[in-house]
C-alpha positions as CSV (number, residue, x, y, z in Angstrom):
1,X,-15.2,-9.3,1.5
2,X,-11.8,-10.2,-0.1
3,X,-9.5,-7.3,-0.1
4,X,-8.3,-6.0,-3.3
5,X,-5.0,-5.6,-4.4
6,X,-3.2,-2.4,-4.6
7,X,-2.4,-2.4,-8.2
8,X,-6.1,-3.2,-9.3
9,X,-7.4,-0.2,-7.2
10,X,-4.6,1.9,-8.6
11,X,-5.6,1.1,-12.2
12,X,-9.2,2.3,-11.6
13,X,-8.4,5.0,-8.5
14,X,-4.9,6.5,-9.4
15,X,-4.2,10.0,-10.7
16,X,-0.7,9.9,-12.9
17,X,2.0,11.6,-11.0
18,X,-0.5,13.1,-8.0
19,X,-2.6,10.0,-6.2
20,X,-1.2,6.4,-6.2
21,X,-2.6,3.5,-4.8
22,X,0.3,1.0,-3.4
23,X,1.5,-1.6,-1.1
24,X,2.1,0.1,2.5
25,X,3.6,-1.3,5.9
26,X,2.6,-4.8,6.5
27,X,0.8,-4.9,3.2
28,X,-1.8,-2.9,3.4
29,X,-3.0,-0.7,0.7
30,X,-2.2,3.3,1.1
31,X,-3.0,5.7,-1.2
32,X,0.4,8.5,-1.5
33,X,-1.1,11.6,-2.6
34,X,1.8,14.0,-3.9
35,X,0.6,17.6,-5.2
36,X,1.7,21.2,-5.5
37,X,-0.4,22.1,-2.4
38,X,0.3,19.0,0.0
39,X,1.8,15.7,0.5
40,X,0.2,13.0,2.6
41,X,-0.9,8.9,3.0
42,X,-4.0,7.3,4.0
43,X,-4.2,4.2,4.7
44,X,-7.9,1.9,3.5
45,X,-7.6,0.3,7.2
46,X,-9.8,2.6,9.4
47,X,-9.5,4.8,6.7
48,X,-6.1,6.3,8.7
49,X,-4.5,9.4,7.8
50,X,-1.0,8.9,8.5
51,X,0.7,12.1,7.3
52,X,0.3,15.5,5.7
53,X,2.6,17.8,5.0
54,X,1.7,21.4,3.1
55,X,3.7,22.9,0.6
56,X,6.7,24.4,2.3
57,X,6.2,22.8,5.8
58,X,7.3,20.0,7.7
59,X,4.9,16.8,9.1
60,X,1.7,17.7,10.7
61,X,0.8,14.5,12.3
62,X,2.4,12.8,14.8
63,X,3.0,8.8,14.0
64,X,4.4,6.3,16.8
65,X,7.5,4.1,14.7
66,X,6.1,1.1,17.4
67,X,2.8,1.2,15.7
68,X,1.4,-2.0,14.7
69,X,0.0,-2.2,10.8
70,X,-2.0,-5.7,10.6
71,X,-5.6,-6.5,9.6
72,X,-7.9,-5.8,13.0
73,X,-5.5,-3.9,14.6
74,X,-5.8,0.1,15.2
75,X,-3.0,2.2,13.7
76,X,-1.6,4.3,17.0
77,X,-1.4,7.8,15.7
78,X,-2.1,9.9,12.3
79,X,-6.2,10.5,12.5
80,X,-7.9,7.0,14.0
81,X,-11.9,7.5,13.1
82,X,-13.7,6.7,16.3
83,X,-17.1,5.3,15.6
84,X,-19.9,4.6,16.8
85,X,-18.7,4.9,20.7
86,X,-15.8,6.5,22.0
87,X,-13.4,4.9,24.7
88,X,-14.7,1.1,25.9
89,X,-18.5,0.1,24.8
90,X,-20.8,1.0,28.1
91,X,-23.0,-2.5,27.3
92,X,-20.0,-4.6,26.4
93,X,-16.7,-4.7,27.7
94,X,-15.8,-6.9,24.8
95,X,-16.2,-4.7,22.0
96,X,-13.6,-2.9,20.8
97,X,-12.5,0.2,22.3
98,X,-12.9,3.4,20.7
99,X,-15.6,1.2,18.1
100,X,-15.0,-0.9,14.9
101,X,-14.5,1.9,12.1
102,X,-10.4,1.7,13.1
103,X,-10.3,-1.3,12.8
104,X,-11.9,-1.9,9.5
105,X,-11.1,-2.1,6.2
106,X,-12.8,0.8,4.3
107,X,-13.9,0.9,0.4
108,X,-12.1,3.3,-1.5
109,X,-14.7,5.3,-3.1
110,X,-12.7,7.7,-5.4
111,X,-9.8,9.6,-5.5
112,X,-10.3,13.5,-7.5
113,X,-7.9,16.3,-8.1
114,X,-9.6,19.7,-7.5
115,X,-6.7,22.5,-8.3
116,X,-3.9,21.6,-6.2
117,X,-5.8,20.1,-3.9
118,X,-6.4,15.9,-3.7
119,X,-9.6,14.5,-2.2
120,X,-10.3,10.9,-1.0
121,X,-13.4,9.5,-0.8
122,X,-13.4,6.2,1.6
123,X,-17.0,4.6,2.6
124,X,-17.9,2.1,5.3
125,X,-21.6,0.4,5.8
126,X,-23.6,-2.2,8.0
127,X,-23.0,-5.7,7.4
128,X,-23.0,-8.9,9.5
129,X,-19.7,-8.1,10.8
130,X,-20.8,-4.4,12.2
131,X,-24.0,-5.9,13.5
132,X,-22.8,-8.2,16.0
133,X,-21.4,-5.2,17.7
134,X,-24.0,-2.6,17.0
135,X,-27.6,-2.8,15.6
136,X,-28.0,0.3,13.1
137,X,-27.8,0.2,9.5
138,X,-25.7,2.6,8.2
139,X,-23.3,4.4,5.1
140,X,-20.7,6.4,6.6
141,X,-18.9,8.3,3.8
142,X,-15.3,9.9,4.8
143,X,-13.9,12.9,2.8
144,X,-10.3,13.7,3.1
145,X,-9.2,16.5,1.4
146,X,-5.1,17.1,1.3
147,X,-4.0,20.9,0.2
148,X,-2.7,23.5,2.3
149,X,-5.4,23.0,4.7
150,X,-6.3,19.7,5.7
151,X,-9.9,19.0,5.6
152,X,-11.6,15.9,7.2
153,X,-15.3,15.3,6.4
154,X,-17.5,12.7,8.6
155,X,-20.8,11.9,6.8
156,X,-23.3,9.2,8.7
157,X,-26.5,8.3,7.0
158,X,-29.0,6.5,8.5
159,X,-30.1,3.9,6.2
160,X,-32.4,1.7,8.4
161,X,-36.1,1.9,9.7
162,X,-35.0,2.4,13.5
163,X,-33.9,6.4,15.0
164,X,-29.7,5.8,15.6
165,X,-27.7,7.1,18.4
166,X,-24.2,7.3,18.5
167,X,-20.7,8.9,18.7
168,X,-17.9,9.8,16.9
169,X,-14.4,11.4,17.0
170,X,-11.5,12.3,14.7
171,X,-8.6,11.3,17.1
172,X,-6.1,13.4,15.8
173,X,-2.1,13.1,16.4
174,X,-0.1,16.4,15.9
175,X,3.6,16.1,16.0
176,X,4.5,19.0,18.4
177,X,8.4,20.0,19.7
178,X,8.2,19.5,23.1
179,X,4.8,18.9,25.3
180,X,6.2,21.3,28.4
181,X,6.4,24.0,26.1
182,X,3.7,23.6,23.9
183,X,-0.3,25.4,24.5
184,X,-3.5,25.0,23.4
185,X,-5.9,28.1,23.1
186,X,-9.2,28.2,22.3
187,X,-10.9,27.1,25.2
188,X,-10.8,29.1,28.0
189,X,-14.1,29.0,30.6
190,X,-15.2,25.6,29.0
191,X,-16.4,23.0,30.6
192,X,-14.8,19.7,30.9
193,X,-14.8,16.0,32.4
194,X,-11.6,15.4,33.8
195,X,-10.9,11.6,32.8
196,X,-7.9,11.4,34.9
197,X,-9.9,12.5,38.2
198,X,-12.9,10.3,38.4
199,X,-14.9,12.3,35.5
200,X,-15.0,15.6,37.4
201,X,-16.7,18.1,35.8
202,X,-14.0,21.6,36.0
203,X,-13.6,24.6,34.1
204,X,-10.8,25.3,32.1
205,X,-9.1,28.4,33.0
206,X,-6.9,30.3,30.5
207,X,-4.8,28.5,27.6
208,X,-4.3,24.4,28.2
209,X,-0.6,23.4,29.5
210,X,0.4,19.9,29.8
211,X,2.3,18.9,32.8
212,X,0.7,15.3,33.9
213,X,-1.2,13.2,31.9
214,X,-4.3,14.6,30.2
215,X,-7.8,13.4,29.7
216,X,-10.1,15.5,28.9
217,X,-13.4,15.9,27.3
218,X,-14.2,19.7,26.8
219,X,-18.1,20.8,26.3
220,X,-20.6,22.3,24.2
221,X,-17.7,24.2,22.2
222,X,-17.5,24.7,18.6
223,X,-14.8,27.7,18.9
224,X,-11.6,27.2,16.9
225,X,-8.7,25.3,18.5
226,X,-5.1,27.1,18.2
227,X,-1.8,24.6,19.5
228,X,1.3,26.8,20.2
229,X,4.5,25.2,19.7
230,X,7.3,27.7,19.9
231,X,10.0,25.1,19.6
232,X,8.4,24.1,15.9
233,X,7.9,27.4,15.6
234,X,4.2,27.3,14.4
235,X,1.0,27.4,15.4
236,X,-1.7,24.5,14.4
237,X,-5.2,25.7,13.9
238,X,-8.4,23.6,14.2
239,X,-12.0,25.2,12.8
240,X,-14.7,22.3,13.5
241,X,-18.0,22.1,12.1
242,X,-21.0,20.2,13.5
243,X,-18.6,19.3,16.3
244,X,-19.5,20.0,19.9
245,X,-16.8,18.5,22.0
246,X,-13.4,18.6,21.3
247,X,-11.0,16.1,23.3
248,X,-7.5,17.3,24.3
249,X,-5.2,14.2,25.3
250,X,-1.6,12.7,25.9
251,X,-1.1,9.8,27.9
252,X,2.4,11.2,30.0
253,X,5.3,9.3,31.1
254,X,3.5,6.0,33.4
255,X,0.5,5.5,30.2
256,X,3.3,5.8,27.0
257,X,5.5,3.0,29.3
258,X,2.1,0.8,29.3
259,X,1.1,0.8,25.8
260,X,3.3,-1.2,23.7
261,X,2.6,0.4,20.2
262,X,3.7,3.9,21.5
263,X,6.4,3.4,23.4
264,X,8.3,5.6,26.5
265,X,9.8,8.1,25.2
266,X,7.1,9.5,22.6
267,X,4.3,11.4,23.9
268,X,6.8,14.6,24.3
269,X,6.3,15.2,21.0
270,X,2.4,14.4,20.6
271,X,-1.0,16.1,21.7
272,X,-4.5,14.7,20.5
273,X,-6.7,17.9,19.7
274,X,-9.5,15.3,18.4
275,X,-13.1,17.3,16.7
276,X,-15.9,14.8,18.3
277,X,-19.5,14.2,19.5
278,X,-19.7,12.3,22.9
279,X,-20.8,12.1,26.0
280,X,-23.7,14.1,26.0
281,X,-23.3,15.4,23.1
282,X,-23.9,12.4,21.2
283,X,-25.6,12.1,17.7
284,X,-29.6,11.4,17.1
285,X,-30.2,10.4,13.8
286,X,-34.1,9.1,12.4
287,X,-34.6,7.2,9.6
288,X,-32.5,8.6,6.3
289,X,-31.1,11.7,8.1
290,X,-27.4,12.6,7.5
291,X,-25.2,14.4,10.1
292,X,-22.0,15.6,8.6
293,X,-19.1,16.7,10.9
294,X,-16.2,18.7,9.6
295,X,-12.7,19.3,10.4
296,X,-10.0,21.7,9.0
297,X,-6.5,21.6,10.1
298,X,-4.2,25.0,9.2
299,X,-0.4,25.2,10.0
300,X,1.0,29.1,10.0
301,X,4.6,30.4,11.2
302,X,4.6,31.7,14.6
């Protein structure tokens, strides 16, 4: 499909003086959303939010300045959409990691102003190009809503004959003061697979610290996620819907050296807190059913 310019999609999408559809880093088209509730970017490649700041607030979302903006390429930090596998494909260690919805360019569906708040619409479906990676035919609509609560919406319809299986995650980047000093609550006594040590199932015990690198895939929760960052001075709250897994991540010293678009001396100030369905909690879809997960991102003064 040939892409279309930011200007055209502007004319037909934009909202005078609120939602604007323009030319972003390496040329690709963003939509700048400036209201009285929120400001914040999305970007039509893998439909990636790259920031949102509330009324009154600072940035929300962490963003690395090494991060590569070119067609095929994932964006490294904001909210990457991982679809339909998470991590590297099981079947084929070819495909790309963490799936193709990153890594492609999304349709821009519409853009509507509902009070203060600005919601994009972004859709992605099966074609020859999905195909050669995975079977399913599919619509996967994407609602992002920018106010004083971010909300991110994650709607898969099954649009073929054949039952669909897969996963999904909203791989979200927070911006955080300092990592040693930061916690996560929320998930005390859950179970998780530890990445980092061979996929050892533990239990979490007490609020999350991060002292090493963290992998870790947290079980059959749907409990509200709280990140404490007293140097920010604010606490980052996380109410999932339809979610039952919730990934908490950052990479440490040795990882950040080894991956070029993040750089050494970032992931102090990051901490994925990512709504998904894996593992084995992934998502069973028949014929024309629709599985919607949800997302909703608060920021309040600690």
């Amino acid at each position: 499909m040939q892409a279309i310019e930011p200007a055209t999609l502007n004319q037909r999408f934009g909202i005078a003086e609120v939602a604007e559809v323009v030319e972003g880093q390496g040329g690709l088209p963003k939509i700048v959303i400036k209201s009285a509730a929120a400001e914040g970017e999305i970007y039509l490649l893998g439909a990636h939010l790259t920031s949102w700041k509330p009324a009154d607030s600072h940035e929300v979302l962490f963003m690395s300045r090494n991060s590569l903006f070119q067609d095929g390429k994932a964006i490294r930090g904001g909210v990457p959409v991982c679809f339909p596998w998470f991590g590297p494909n099981p079947s084929n260690p070819k495909a790309p990691a963490h799936g193709f919805a990153r890594i492609r360019a999304w349709e821009l569906d519409s853009l509507e102003k509902h009070g203060d708040d600005v919601v994009v619409t972004m859709q992605l479906a099966s074609d020859e190009a999905t195909k050669q990676w995975w079977s399913a035919d599919f619509r996967l609509t994407y609602r992002v809503t920018f106010g004083r609560e971010l909300t991110l919406e994650f709607v898969l319809t099954n649009i073929g004959s054949e039952p669909v299986t897969y996963e999904a995650a909203l791989h979200t980047y927070y911006r955080i003061g300092d990592i040693s000093k930061t916690s996560i609550e929320g998930l005390d006594r859950v179970h998780y697979i530890d990445k980092t040590d061979n996929r050892e199932e533990k239990i979490q015990r007490g609020p999350i610290t991060i002292a090493k690198e963290t992998d870790s895939v947290y079980l059959d929760t749907t409990a509200d996620i709280a990140i404490i960052d007293p140097v920010l001075r604010r606490k980052i709250t996380v109410h999932k819907e339809n979610s039952h897994c919730t990934v908490v991540w950052n990479p440490w010293i040795d990882k950040a050296k080894a991956m070029a678009d993040l750089g050494e001396t970032a992931w102090p100030n990051m901490i994925c807190v990512e709504a998904c369905n894996v593992g084995p909690f992934v998502v069973e879809l028949s014929p024309e059913q629709q599985h919607s997960m949800k997302a909703i991102t608060t920021v309040s003064a600690l």
